[in-house]
C-alpha positions as CSV (number, residue, x, y, z in Angstrom):
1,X,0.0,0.0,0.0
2,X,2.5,2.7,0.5
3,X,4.6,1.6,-2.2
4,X,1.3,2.5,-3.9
5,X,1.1,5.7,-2.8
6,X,4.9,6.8,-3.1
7,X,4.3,5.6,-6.8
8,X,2.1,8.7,-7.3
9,X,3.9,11.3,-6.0
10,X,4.9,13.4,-8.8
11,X,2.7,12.0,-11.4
12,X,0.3,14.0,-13.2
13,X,-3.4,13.2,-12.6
14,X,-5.0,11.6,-15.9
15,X,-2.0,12.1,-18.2
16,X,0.1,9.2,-17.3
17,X,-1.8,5.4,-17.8
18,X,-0.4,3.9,-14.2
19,X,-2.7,6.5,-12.5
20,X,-6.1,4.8,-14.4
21,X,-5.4,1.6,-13.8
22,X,-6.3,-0.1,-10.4
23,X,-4.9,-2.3,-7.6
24,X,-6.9,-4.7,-6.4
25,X,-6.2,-5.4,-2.8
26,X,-7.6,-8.3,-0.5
27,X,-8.0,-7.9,3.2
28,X,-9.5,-10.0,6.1
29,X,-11.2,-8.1,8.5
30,X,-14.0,-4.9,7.7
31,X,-11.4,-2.5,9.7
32,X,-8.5,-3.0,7.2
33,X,-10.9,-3.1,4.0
34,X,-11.9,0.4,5.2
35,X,-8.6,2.0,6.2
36,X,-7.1,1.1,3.0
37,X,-10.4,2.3,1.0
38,X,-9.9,5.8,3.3
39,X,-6.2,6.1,2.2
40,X,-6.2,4.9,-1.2
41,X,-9.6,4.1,-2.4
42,X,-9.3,6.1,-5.7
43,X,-7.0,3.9,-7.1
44,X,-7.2,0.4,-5.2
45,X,-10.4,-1.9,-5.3
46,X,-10.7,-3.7,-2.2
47,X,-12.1,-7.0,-1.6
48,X,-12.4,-9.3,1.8
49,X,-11.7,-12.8,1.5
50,X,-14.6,-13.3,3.9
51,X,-17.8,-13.7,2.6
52,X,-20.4,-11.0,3.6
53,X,-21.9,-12.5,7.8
54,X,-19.4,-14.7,8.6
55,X,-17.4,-14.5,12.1
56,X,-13.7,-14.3,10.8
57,X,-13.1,-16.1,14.0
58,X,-14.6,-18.9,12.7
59,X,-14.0,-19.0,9.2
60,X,-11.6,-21.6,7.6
61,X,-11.5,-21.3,3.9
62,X,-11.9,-24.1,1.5
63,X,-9.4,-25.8,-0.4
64,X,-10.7,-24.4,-3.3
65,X,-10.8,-20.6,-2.0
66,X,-7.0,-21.0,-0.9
67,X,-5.9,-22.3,-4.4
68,X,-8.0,-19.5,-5.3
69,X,-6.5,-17.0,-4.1
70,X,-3.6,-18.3,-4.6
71,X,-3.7,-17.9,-8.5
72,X,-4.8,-14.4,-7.8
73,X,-0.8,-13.5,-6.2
74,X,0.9,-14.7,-9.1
């Protein structure tokens, strides 16, 4: 995330292509999806890994949903 913001300083808003396209970032809990929507949320799309209700307590992902995401950090 601050890599992601020290790459903007300096550019020029809306003449340079890096500043249109977006990060998509993946958090856990509600508190970290909105702190990085708060600091970066023009340029990042933020998803939870959670689905909407469940107690991230108790939550164990699937095989399937780690392979998942997985294939989404390569």
């Amino acid at each position: 995330m601050v890599a992601s913001l020290l790459a903007r300083c300096g550019t020029d808003e809306g003449t340079s292509k890096a500043t249109k396209d977006t990060l998509t970032i993946y958090t856990t809990i509600f508190p970290l999806e909105d702190f990085v929507k708060k600091i970066d949320g023009d340029f990042v799309e933020v998803k939870s890994i959670f689905p909407p209700g469940v107690d991230a307590h108790k939550y164990e992902p699937t095989a399937k949903i780690m392979v998942d995401i997985e294939k989404l950090l390569h």
